[in-house]
PDB file of N, CA, C and O in Angstrom:
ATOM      1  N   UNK A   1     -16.165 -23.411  19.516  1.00  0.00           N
ATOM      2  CA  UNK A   1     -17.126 -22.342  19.660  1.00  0.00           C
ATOM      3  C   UNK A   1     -16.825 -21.595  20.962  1.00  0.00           C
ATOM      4  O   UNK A   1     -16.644 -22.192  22.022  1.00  0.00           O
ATOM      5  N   UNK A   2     -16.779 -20.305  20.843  1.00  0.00           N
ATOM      6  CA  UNK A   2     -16.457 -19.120  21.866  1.00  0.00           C
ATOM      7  C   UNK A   2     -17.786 -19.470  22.856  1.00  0.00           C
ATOM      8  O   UNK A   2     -18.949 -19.515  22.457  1.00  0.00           O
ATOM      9  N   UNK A   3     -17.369 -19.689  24.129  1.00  0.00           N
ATOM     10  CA  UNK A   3     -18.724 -19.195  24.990  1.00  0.00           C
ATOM     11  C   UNK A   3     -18.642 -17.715  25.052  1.00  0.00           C
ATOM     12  O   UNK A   3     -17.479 -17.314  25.102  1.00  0.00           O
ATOM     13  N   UNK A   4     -19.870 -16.474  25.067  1.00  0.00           N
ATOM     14  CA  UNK A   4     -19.498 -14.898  25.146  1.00  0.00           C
ATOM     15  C   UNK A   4     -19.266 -14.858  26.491  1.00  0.00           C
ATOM     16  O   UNK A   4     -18.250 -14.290  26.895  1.00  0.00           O
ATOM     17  N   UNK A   5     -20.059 -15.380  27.280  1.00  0.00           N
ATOM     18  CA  UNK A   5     -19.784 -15.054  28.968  1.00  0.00           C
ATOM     19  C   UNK A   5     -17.899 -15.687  29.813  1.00  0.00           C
ATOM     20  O   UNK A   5     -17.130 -15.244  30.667  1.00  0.00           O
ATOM     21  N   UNK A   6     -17.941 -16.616  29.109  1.00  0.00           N
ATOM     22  CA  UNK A   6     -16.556 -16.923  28.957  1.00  0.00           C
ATOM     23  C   UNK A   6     -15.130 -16.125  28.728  1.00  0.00           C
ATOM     24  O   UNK A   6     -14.021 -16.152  29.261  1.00  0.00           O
ATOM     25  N   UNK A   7     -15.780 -15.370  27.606  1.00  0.00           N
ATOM     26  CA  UNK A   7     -14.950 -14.759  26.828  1.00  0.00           C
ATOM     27  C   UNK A   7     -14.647 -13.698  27.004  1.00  0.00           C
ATOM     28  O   UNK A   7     -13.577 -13.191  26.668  1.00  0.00           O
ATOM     29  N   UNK A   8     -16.056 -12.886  27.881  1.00  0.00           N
ATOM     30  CA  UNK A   8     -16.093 -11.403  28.332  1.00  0.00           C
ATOM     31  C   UNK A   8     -15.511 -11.763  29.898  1.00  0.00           C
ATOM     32  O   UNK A   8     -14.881 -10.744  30.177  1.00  0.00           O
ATOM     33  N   UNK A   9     -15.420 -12.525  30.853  1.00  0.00           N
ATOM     34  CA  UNK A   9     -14.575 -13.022  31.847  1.00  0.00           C
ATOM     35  C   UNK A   9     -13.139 -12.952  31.797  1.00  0.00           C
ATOM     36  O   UNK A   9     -12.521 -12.296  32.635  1.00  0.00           O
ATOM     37  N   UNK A  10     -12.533 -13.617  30.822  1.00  0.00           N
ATOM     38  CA  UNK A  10     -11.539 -13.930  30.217  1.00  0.00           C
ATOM     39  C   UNK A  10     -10.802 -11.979  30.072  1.00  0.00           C
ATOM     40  O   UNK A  10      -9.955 -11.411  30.762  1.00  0.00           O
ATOM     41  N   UNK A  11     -11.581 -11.509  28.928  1.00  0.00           N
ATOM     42  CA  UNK A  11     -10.832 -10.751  28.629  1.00  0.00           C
ATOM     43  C   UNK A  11     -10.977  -8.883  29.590  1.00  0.00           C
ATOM     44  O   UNK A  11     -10.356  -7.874  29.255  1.00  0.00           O
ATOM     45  N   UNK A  12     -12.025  -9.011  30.816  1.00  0.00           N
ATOM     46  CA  UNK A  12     -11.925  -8.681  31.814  1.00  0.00           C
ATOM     47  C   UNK A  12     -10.499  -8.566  32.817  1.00  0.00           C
ATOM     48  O   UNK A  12     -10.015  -7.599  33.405  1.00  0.00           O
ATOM     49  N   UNK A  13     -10.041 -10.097  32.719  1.00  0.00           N
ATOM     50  CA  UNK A  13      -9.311 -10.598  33.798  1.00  0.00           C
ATOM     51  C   UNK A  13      -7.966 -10.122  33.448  1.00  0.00           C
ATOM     52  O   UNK A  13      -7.113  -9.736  34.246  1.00  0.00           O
ATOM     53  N   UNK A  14      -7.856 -10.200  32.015  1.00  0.00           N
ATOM     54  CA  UNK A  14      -6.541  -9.983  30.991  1.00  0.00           C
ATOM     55  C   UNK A  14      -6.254  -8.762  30.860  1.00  0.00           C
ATOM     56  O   UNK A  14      -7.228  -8.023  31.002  1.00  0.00           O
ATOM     57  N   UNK A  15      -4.820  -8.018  30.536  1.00  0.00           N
ATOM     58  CA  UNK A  15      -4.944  -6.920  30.046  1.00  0.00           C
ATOM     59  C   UNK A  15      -4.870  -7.039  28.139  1.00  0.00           C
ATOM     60  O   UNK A  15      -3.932  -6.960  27.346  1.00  0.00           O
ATOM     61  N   UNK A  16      -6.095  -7.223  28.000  1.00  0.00           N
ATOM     62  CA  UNK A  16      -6.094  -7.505  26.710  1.00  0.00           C
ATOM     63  C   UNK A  16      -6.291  -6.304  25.646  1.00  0.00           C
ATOM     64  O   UNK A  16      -6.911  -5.311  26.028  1.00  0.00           O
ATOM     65  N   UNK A  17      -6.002  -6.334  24.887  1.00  0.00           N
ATOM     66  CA  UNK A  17      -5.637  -4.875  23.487  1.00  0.00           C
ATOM     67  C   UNK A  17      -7.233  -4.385  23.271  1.00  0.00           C
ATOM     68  O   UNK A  17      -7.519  -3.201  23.096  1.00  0.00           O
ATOM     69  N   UNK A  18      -8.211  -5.442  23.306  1.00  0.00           N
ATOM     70  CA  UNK A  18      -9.598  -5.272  22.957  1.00  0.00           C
ATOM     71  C   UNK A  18      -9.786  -3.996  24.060  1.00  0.00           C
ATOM     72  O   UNK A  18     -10.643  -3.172  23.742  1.00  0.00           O
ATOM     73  N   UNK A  19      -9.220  -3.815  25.047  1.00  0.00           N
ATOM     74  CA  UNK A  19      -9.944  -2.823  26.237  1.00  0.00           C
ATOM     75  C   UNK A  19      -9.594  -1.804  25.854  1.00  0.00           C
ATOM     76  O   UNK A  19     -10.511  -0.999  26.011  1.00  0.00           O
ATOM     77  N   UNK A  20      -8.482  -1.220  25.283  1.00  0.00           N
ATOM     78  CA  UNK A  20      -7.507  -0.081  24.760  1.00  0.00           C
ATOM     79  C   UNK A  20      -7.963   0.037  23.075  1.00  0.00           C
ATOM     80  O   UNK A  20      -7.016   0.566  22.493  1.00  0.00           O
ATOM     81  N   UNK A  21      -8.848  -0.210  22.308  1.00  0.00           N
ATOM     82  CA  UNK A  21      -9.035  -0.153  21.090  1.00  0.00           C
ATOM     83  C   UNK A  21     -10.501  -0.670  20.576  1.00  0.00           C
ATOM     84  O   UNK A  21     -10.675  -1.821  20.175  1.00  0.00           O
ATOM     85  N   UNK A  22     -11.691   0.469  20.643  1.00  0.00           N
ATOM     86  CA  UNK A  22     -12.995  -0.005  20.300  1.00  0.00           C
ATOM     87  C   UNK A  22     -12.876  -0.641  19.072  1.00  0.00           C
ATOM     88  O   UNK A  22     -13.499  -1.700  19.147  1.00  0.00           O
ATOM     89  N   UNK A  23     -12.213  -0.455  17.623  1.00  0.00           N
ATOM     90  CA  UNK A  23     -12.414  -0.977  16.683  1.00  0.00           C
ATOM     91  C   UNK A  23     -12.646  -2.347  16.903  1.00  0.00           C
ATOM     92  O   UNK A  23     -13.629  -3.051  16.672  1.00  0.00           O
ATOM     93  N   UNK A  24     -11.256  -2.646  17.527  1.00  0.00           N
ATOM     94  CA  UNK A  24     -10.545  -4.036  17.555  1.00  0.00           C
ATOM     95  C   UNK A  24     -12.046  -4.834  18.562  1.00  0.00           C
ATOM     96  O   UNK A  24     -12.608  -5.869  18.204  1.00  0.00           O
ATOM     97  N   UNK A  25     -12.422  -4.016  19.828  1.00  0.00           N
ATOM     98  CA  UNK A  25     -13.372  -4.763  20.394  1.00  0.00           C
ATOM     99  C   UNK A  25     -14.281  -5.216  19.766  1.00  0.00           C
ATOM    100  O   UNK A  25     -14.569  -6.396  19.966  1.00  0.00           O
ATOM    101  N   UNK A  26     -14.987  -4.496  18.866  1.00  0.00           N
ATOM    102  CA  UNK A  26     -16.291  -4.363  17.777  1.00  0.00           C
ATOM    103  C   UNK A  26     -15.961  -5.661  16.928  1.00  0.00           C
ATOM    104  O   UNK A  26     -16.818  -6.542  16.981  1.00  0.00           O
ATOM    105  N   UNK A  27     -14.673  -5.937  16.037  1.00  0.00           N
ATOM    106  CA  UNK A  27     -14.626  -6.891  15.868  1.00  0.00           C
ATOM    107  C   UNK A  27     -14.803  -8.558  16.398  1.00  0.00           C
ATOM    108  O   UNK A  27     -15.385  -9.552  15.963  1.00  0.00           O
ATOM    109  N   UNK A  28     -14.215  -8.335  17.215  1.00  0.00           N
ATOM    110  CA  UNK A  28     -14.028  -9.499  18.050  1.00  0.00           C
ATOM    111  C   UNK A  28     -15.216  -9.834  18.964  1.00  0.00           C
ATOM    112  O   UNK A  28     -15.184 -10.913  19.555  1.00  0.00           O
ATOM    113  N   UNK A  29     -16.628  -8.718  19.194  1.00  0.00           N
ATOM    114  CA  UNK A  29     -17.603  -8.628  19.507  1.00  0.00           C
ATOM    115  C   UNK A  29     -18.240  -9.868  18.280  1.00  0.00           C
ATOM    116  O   UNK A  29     -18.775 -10.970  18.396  1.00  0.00           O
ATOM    117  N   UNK A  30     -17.902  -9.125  17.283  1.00  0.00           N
ATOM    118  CA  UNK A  30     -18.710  -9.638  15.917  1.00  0.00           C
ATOM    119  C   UNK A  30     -18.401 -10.970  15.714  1.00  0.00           C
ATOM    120  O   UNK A  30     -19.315 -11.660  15.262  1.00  0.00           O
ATOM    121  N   UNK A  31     -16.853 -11.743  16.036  1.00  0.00           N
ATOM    122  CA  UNK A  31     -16.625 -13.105  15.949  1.00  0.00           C
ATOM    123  C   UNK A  31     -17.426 -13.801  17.072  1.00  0.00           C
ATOM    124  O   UNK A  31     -17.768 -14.961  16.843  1.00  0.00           O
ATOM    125  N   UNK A  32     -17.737 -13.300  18.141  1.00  0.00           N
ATOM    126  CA  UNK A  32     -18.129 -14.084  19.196  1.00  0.00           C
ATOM    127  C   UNK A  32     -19.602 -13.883  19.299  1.00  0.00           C
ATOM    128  O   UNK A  32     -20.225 -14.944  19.360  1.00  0.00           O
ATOM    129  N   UNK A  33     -20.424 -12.643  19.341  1.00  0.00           N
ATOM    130  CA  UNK A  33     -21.839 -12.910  19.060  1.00  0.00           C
ATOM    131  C   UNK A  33     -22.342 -13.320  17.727  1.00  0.00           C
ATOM    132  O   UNK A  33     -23.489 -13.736  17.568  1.00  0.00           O
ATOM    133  N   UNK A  34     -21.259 -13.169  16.528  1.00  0.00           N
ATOM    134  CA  UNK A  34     -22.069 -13.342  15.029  1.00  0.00           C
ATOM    135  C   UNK A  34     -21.998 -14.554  14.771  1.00  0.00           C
ATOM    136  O   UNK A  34     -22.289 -14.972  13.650  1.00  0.00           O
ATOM    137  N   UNK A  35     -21.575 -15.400  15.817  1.00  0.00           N
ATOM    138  CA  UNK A  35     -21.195 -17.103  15.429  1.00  0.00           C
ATOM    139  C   UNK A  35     -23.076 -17.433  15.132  1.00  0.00           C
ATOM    140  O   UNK A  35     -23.988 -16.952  15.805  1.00  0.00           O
ATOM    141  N   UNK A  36     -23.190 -18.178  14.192  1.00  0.00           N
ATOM    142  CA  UNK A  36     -24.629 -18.699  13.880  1.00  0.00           C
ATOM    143  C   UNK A  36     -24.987 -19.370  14.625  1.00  0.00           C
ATOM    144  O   UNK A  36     -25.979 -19.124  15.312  1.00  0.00           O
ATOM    145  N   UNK A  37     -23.955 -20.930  14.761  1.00  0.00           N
ATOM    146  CA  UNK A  37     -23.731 -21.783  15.696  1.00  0.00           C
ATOM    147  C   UNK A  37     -24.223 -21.531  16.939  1.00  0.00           C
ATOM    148  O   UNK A  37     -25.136 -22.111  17.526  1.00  0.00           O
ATOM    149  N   UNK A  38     -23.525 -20.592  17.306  1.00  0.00           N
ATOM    150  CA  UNK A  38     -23.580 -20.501  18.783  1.00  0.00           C
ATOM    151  C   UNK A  38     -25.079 -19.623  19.526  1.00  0.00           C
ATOM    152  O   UNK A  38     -25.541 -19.490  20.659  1.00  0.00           O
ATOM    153  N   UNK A  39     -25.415 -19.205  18.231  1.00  0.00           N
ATOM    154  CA  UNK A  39     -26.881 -18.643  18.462  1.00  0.00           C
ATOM    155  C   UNK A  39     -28.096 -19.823  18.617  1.00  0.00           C
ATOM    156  O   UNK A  39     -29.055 -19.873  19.386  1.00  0.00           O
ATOM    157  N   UNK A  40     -27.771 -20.479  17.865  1.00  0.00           N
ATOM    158  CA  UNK A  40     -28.510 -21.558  17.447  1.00  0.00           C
ATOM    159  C   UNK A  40     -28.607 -22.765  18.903  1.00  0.00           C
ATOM    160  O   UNK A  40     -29.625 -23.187  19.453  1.00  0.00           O
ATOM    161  N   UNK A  41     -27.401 -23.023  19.160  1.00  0.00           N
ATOM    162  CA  UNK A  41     -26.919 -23.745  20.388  1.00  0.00           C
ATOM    163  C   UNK A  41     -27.473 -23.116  21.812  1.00  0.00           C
ATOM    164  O   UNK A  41     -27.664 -23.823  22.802  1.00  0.00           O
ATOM    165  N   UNK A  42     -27.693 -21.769  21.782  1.00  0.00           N
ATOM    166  CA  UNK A  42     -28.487 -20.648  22.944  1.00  0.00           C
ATOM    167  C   UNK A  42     -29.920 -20.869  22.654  1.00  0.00           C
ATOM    168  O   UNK A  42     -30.804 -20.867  23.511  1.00  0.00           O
ATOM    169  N   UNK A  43     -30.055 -21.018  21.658  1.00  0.00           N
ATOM    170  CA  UNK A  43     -31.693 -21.250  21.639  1.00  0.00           C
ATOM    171  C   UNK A  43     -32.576 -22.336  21.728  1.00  0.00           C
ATOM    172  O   UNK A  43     -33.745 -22.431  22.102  1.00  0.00           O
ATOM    173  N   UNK A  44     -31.422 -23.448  21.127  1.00  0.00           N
ATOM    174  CA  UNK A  44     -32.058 -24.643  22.048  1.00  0.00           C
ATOM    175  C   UNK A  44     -31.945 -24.807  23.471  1.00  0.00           C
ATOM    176  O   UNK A  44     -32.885 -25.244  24.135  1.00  0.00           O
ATOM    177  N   UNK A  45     -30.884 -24.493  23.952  1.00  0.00           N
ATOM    178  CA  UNK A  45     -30.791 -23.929  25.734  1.00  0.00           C
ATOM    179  C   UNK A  45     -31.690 -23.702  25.972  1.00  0.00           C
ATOM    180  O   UNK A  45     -32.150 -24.480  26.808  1.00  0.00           O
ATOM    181  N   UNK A  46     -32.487 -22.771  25.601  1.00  0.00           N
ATOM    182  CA  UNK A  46     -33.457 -21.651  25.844  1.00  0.00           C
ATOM    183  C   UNK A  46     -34.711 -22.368  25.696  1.00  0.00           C
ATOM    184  O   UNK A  46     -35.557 -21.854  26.429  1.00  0.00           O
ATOM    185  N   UNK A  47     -35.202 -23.436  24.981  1.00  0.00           N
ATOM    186  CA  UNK A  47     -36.224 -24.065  24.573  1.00  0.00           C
ATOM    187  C   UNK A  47     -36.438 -25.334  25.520  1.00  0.00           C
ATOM    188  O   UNK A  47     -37.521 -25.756  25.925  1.00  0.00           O
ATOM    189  N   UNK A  48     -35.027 -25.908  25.811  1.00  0.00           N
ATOM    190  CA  UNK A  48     -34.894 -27.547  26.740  1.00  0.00           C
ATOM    191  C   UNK A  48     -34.749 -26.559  28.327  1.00  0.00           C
ATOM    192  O   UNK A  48     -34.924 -27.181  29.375  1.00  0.00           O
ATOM    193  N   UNK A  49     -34.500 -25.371  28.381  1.00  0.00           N
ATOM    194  CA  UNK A  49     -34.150 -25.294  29.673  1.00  0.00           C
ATOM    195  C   UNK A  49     -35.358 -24.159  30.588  1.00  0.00           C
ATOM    196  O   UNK A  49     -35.185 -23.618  31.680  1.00  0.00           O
ATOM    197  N   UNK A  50     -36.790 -24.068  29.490  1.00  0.00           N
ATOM    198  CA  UNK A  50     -37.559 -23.194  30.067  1.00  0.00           C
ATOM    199  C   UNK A  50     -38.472 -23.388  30.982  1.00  0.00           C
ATOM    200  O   UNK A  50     -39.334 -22.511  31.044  1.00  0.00           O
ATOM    201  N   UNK A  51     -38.584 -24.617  32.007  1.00  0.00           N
ATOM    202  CA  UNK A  51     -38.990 -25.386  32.806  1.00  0.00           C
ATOM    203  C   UNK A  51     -38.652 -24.980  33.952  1.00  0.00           C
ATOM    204  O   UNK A  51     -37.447 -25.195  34.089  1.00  0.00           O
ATOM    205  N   UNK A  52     -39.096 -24.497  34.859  1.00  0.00           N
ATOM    206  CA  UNK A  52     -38.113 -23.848  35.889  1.00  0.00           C
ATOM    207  C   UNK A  52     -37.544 -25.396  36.994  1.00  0.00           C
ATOM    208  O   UNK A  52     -38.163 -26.386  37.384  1.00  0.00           O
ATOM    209  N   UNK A  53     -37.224 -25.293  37.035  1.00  0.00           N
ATOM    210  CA  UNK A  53     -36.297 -26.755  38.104  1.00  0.00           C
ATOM    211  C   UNK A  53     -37.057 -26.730  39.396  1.00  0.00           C
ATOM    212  O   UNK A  53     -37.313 -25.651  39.929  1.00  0.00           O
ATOM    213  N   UNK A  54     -37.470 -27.999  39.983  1.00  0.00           N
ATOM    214  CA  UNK A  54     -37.824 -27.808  41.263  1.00  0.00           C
ATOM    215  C   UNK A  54     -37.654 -27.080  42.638  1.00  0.00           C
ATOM    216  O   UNK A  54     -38.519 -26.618  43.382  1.00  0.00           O
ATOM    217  N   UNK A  55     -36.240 -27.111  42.770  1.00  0.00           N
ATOM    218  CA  UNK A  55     -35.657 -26.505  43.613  1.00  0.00           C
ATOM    219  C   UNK A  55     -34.828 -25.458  43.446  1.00  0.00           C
ATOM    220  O   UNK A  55     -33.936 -25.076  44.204  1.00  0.00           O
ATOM    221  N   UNK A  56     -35.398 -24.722  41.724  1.00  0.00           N
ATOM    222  CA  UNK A  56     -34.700 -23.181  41.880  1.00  0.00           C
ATOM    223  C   UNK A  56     -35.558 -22.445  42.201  1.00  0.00           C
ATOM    224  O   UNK A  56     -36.646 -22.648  41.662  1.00  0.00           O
ATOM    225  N   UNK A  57     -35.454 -21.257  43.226  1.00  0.00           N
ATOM    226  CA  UNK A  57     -36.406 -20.072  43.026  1.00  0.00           C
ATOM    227  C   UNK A  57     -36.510 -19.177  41.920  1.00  0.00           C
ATOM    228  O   UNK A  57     -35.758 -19.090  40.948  1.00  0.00           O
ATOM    229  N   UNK A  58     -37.836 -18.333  42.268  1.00  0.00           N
ATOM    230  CA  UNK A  58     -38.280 -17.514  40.783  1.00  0.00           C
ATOM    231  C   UNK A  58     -37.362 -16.617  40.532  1.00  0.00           C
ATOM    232  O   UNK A  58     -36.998 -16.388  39.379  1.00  0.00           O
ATOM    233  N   UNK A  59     -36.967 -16.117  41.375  1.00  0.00           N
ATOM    234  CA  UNK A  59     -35.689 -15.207  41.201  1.00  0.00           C
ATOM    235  C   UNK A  59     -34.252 -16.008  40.303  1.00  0.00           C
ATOM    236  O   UNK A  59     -33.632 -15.788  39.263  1.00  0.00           O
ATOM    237  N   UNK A  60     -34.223 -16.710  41.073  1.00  0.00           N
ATOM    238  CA  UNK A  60     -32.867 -17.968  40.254  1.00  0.00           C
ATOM    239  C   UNK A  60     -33.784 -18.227  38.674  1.00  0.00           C
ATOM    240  O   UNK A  60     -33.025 -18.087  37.715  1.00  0.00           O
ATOM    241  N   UNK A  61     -34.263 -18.339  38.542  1.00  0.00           N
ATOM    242  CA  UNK A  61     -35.392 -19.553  37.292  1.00  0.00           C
ATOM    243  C   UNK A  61     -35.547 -17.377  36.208  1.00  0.00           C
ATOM    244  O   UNK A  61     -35.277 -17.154  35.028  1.00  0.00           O
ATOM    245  N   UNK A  62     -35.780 -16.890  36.711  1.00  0.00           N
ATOM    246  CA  UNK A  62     -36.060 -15.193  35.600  1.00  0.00           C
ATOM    247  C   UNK A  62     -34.448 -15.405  35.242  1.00  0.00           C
ATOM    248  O   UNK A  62     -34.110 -15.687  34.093  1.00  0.00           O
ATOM    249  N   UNK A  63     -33.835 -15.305  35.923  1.00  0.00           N
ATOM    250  CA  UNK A  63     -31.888 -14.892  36.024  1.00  0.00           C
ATOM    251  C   UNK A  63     -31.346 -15.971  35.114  1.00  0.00           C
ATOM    252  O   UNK A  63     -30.308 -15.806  34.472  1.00  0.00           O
ATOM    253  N   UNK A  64     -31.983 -16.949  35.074  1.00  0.00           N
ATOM    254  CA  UNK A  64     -31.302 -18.265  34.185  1.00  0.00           C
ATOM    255  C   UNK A  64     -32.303 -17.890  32.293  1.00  0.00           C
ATOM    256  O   UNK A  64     -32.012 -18.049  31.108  1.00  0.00           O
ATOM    257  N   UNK A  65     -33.410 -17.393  33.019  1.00  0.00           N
ATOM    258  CA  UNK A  65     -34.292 -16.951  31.087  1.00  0.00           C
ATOM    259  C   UNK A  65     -33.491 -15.647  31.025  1.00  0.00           C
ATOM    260  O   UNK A  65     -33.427 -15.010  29.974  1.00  0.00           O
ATOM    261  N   UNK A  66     -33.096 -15.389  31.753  1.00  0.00           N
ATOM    262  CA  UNK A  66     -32.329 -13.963  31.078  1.00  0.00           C
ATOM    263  C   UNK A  66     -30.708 -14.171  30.411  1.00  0.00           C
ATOM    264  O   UNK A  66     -29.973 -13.511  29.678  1.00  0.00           O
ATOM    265  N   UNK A  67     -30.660 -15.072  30.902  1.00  0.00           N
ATOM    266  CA  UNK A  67     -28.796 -15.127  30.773  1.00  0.00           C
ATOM    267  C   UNK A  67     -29.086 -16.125  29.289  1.00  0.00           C
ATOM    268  O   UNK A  67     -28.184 -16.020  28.459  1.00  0.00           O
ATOM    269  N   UNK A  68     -30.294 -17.093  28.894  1.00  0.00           N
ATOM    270  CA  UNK A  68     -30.400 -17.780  27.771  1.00  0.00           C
ATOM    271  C   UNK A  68     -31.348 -16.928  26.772  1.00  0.00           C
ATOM    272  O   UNK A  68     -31.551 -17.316  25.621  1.00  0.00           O
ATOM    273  N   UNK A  69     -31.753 -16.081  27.144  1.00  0.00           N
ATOM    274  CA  UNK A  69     -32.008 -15.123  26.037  1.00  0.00           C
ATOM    275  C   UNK A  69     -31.241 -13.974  25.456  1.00  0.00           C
ATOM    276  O   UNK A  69     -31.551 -13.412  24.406  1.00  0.00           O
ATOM    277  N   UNK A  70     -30.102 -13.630  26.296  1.00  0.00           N
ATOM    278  CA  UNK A  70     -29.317 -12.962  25.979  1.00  0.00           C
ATOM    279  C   UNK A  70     -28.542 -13.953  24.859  1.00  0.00           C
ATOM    280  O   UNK A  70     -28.782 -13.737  23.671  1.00  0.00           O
ATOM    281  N   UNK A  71     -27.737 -14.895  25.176  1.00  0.00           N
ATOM    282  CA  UNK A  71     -27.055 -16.113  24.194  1.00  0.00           C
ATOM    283  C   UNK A  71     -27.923 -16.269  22.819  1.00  0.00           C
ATOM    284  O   UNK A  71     -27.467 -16.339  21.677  1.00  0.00           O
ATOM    285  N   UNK A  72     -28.885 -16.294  23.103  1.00  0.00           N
ATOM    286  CA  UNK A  72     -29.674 -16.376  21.754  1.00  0.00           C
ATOM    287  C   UNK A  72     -30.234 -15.228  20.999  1.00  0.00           C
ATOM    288  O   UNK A  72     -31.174 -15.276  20.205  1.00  0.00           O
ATOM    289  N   UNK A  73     -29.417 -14.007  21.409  1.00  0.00           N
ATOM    290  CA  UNK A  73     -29.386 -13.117  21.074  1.00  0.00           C
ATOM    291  C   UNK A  73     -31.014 -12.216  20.674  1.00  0.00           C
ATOM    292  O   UNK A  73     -31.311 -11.698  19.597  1.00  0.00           O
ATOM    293  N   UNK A  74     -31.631 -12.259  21.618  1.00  0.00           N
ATOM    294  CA  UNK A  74     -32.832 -11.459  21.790  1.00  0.00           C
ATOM    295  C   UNK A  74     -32.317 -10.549  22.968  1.00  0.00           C
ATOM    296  O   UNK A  74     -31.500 -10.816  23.849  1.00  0.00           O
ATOM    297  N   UNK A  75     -33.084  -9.309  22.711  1.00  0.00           N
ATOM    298  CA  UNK A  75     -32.903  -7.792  23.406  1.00  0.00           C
ATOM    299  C   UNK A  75     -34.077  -8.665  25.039  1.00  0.00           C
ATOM    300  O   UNK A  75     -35.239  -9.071  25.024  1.00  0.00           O
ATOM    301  N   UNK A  76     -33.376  -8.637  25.816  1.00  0.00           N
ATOM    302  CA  UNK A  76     -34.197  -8.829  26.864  1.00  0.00           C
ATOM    303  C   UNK A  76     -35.835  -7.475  27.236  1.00  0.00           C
ATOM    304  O   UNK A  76     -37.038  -7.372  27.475  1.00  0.00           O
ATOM    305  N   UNK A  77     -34.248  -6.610  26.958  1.00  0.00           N
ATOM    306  CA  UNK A  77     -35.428  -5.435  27.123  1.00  0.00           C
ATOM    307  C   UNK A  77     -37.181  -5.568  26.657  1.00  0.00           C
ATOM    308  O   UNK A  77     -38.266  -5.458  27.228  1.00  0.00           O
ATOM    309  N   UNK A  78     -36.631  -5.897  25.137  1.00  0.00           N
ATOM    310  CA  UNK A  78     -37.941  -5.875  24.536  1.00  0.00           C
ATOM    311  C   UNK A  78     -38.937  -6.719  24.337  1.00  0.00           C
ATOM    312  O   UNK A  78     -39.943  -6.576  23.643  1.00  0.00           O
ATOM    313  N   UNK A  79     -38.381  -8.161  25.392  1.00  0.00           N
ATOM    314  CA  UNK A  79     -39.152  -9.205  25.299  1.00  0.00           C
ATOM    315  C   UNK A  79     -39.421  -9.299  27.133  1.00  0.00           C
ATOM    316  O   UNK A  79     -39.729 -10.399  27.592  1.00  0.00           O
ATOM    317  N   UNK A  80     -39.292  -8.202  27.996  1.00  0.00           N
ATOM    318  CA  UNK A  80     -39.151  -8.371  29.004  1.00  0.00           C
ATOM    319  C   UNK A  80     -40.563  -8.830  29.657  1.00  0.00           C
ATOM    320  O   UNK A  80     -40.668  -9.384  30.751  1.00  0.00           O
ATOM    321  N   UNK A  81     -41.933  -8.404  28.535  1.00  0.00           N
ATOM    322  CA  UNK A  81     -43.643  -9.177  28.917  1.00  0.00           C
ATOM    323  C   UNK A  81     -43.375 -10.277  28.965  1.00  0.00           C
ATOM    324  O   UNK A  81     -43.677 -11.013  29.904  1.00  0.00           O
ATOM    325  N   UNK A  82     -42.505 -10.748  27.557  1.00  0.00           N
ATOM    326  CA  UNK A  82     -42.426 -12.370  27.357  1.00  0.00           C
ATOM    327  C   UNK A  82     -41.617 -12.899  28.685  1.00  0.00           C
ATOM    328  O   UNK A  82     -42.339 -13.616  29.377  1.00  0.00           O
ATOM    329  N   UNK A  83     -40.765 -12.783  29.022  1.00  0.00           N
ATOM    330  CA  UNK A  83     -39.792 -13.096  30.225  1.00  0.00           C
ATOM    331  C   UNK A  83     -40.832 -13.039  31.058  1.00  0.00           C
ATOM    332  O   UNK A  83     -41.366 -14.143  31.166  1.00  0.00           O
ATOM    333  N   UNK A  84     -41.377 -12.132  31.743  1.00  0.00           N
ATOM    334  CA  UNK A  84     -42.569 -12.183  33.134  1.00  0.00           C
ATOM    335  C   UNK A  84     -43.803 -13.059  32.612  1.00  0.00           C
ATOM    336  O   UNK A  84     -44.335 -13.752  33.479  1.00  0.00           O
ATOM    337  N   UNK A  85     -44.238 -13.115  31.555  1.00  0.00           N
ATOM    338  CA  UNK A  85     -45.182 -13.917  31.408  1.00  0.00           C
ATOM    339  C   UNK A  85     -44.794 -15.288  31.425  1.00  0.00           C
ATOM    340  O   UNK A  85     -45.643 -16.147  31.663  1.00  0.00           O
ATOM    341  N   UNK A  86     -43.803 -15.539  31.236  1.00  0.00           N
ATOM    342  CA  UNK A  86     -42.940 -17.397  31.403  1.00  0.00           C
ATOM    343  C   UNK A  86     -42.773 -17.592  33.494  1.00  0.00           C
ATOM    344  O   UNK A  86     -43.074 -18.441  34.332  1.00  0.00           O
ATOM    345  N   UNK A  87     -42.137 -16.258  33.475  1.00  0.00           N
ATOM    346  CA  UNK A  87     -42.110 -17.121  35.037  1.00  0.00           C
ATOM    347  C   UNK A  87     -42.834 -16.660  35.695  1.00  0.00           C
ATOM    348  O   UNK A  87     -42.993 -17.091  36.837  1.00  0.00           O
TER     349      UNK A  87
END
């Protein structure tokens, strides 16, 4: 299973064909966010990890619900009440 943050690192770093060719990106967008799996795997993240940790701040603890709601593929934007109302 593709991590996306991984993957968008990765092909940042690279001179990879995806940067020179939207089709090709769009695809390869679609293998790496359309994985079911890996949605599924973000959302239990998202469920075991919504506890904020003792010793993270609120700033650290919003930045960590944002980066596991993105993976589980919800629009932050539009859940951004839900996000402030958690931390």
């Amino acid at each position: 299973m593709t991590d996306p943050s991984q993957w968008a690192d990765d092909l940042s770093t690279e001179s990879d064909p995806c940067l020179q060719d939207l089709d090709l990106f769009s695809q390869e967008m679609a293998k790496v966010y359309g994985n079911k799996d890996q949605r599924r795997v973000a959302v239990i993240t998202l469920m075991q990890g919504h506890i904020q940790l003792p010793q993270e701040s609120v700033r650290a603890y919003a930045n960590r619900l944002k980066v596991n709601l993105r993976q589980a593929g919800w629009n932050v934007q539009k859940y951004t009440e839900v996000l402030y109302d958690i931390t």
